[in-house]
LOGU-741997 format. One record per residue: residue in one letter; x, y, z of N, C-alpha, C in turn; residue number from 0. Coordinates in steps of 0.05 Angstrom, whole numbers. Example, Ala and Ser with C-alpha at 12.3 -4.5 7.8 and 13.67 -1.06 7.14 Angstrom:
# LOGU-741997
(pt 'a', (264, -114, 156), (246, -90, 156), (264, -66, 156), 0)
(pt 's', (257, -45, 142), (273, -21, 143), (258, 1, 157), 1)
This chain:
# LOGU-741997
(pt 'x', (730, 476, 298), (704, 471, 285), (710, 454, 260), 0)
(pt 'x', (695, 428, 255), (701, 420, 232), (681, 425, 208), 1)
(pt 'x', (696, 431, 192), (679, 448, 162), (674, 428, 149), 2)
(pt 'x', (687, 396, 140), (681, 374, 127), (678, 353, 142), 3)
(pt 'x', (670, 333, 136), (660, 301, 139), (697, 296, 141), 4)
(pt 'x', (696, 287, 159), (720, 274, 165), (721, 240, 151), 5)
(pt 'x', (693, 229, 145), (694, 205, 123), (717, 214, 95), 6)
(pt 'x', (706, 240, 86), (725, 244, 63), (748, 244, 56), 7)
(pt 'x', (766, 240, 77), (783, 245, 82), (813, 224, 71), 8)
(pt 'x', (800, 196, 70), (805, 170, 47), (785, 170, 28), 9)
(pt 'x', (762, 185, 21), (744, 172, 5), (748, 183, -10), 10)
(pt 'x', (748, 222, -20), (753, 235, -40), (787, 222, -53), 11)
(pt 'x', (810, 217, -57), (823, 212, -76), (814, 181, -87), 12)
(pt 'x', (806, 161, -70), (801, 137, -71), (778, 137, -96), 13)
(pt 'x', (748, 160, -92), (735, 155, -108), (748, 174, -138), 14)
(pt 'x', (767, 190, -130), (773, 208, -157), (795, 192, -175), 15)
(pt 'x', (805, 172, -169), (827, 149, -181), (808, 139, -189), 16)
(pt 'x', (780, 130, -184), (760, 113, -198), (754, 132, -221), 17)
(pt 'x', (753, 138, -214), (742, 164, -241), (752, 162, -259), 18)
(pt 'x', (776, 183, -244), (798, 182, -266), (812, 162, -284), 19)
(pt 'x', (811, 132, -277), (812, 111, -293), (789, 107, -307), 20)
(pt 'x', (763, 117, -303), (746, 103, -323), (744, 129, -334), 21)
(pt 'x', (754, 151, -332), (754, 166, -354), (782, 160, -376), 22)
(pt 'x', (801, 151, -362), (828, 155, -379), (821, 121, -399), 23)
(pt 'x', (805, 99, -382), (794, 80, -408), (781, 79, -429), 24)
(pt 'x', (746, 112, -421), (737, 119, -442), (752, 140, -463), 25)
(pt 'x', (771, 138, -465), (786, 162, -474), (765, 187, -472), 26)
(pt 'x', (757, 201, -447), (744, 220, -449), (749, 236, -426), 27)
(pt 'x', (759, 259, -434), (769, 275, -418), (805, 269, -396), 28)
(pt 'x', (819, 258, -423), (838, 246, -412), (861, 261, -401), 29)
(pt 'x', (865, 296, -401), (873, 310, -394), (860, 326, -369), 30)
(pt 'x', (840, 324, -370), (821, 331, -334), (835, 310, -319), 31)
(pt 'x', (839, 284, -334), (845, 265, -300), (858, 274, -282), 32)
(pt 'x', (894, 281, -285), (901, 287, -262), (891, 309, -256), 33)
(pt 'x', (877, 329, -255), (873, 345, -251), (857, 347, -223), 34)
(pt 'x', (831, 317, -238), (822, 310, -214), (831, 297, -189), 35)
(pt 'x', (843, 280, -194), (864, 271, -172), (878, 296, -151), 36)
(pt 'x', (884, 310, -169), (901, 329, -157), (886, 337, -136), 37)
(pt 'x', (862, 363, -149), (842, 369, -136), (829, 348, -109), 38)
(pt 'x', (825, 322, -117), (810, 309, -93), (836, 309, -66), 39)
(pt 'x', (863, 311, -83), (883, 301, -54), (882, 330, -42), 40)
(pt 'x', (888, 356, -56), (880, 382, -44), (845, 381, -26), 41)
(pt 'x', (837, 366, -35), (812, 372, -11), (819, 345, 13), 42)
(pt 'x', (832, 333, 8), (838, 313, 37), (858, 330, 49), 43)
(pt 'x', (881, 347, 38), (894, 359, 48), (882, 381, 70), 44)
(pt 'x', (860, 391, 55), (843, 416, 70), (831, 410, 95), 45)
(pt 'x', (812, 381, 88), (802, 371, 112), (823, 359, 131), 46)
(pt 'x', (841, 351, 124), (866, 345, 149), (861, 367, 169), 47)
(pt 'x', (868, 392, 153), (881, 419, 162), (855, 427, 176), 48)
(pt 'x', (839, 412, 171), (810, 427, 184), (805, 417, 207), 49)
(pt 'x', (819, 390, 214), (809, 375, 231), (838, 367, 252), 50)
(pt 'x', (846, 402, 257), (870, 392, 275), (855, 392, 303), 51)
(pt 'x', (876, 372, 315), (870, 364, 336), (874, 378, 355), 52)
(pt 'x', (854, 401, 376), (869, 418, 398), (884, 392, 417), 53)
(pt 'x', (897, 398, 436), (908, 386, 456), (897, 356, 455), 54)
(pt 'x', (888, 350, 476), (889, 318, 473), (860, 303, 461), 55)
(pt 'x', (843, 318, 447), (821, 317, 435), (823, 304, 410), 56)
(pt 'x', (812, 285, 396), (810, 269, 373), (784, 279, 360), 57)
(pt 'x', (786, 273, 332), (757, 275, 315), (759, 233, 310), 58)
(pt 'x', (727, 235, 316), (730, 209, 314), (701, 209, 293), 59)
(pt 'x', (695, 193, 272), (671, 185, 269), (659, 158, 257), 60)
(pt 'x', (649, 146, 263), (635, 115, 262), (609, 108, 251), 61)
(pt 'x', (604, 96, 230), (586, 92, 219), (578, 54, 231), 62)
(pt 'x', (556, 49, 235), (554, 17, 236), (548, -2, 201), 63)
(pt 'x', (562, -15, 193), (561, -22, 177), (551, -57, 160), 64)
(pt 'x', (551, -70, 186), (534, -91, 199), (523, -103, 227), 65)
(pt 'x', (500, -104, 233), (495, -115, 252), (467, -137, 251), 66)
(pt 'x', (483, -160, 268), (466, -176, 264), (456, -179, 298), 67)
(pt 'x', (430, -186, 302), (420, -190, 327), (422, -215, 334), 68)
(pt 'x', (434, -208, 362), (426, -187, 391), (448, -174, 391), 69)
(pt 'x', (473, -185, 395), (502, -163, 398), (517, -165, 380), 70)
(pt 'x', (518, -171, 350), (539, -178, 336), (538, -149, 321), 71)
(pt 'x', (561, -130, 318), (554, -110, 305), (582, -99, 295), 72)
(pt 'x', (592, -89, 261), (616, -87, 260), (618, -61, 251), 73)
(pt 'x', (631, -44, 259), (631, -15, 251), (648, -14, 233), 74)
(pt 'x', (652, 9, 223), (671, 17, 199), (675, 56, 206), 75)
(pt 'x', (703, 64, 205), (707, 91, 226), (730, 102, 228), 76)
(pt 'x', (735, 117, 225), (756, 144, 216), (767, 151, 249), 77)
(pt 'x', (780, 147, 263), (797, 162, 277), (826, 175, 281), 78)
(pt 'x', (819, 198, 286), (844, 229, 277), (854, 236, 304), 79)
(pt 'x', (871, 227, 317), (885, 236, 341), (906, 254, 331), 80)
(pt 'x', (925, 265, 352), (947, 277, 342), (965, 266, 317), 81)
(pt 'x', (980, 242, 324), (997, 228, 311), (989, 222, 282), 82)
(pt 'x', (960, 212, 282), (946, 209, 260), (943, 225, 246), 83)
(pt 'x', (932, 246, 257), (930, 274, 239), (969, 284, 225), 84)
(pt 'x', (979, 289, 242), (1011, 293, 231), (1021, 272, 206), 85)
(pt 'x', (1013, 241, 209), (1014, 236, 182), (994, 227, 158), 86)
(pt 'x', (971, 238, 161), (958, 250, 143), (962, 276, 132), 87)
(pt 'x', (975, 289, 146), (977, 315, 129), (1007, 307, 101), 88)
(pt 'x', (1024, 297, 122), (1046, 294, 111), (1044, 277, 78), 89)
(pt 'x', (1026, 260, 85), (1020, 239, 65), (1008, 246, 46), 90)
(pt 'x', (988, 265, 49), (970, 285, 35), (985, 308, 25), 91)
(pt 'x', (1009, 323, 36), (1033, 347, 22), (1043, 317, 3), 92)
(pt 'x', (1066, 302, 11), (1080, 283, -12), (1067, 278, -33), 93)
(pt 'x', (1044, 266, -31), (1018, 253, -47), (1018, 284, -72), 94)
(pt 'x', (1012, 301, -61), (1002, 325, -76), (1022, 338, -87), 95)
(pt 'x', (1050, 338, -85), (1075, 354, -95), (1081, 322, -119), 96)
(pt 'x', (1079, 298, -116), (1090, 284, -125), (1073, 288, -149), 97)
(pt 'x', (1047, 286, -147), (1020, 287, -170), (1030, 315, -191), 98)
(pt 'x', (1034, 332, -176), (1044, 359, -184), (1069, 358, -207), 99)
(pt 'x', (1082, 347, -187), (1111, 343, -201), (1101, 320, -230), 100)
(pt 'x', (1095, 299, -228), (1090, 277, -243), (1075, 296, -273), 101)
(pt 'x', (1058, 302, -273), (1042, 326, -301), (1062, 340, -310), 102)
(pt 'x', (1078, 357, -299), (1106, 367, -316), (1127, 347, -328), 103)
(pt 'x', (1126, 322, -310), (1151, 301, -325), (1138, 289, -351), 104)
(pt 'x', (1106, 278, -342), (1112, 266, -368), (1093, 285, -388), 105)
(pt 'x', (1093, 312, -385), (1092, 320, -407), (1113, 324, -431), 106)
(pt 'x', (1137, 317, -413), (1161, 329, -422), (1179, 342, -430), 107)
């Protein structure tokens, strides 16, 4: 069963690095940033984990993002097969221990 939008899955750290830069430019709230980061890669991590693949079944989903008439039409679309999923998770653990690790170094 999938519990999240499998879109989120690149979108939450992508939009929380936006953030988090225009918060760490306004000098406001410059100690939340990684925090947020952190947090958004822990929820791509979750939805990975949410969206394992039984046997030979994929989560696939597709949004259309232009179409021009009669047949010109270009999608934009998330597909999670096995292999896919195995390195998203992986990328999403590194990603999240490295973020982790990084707030203790340079606090110093």
């Amino acid at each position: 069963m999938d519990s999240l939008p499998l879109w989120l899955l690149p979108l939450a750290p992508a939009f929380a690095a936006l953030l988090a830069g225009v918060l760490a430019l306004t000098r406001r709230a410059e100690k939340a940033a990684p925090f947020l980061t952190i947090a958004a890669t822990a929820l791509s991590e979750c939805i990975a984990l949410g969206h394992l693949p039984g046997g030979a079944s994929a989560s696939h989903v597709e949004a259309n993002w232009l179409t021009v008439p009669p047949r010109f039409q270009i999608a934009l679309g998330v597909h999670l097969d096995s292999l896919a999923w195995t390195m998203a998770v992986v990328v999403c653990v590194v990603s999240l221990l490295v973020q982790v690790y990084s707030i203790g170094y340079m606090q110093g």
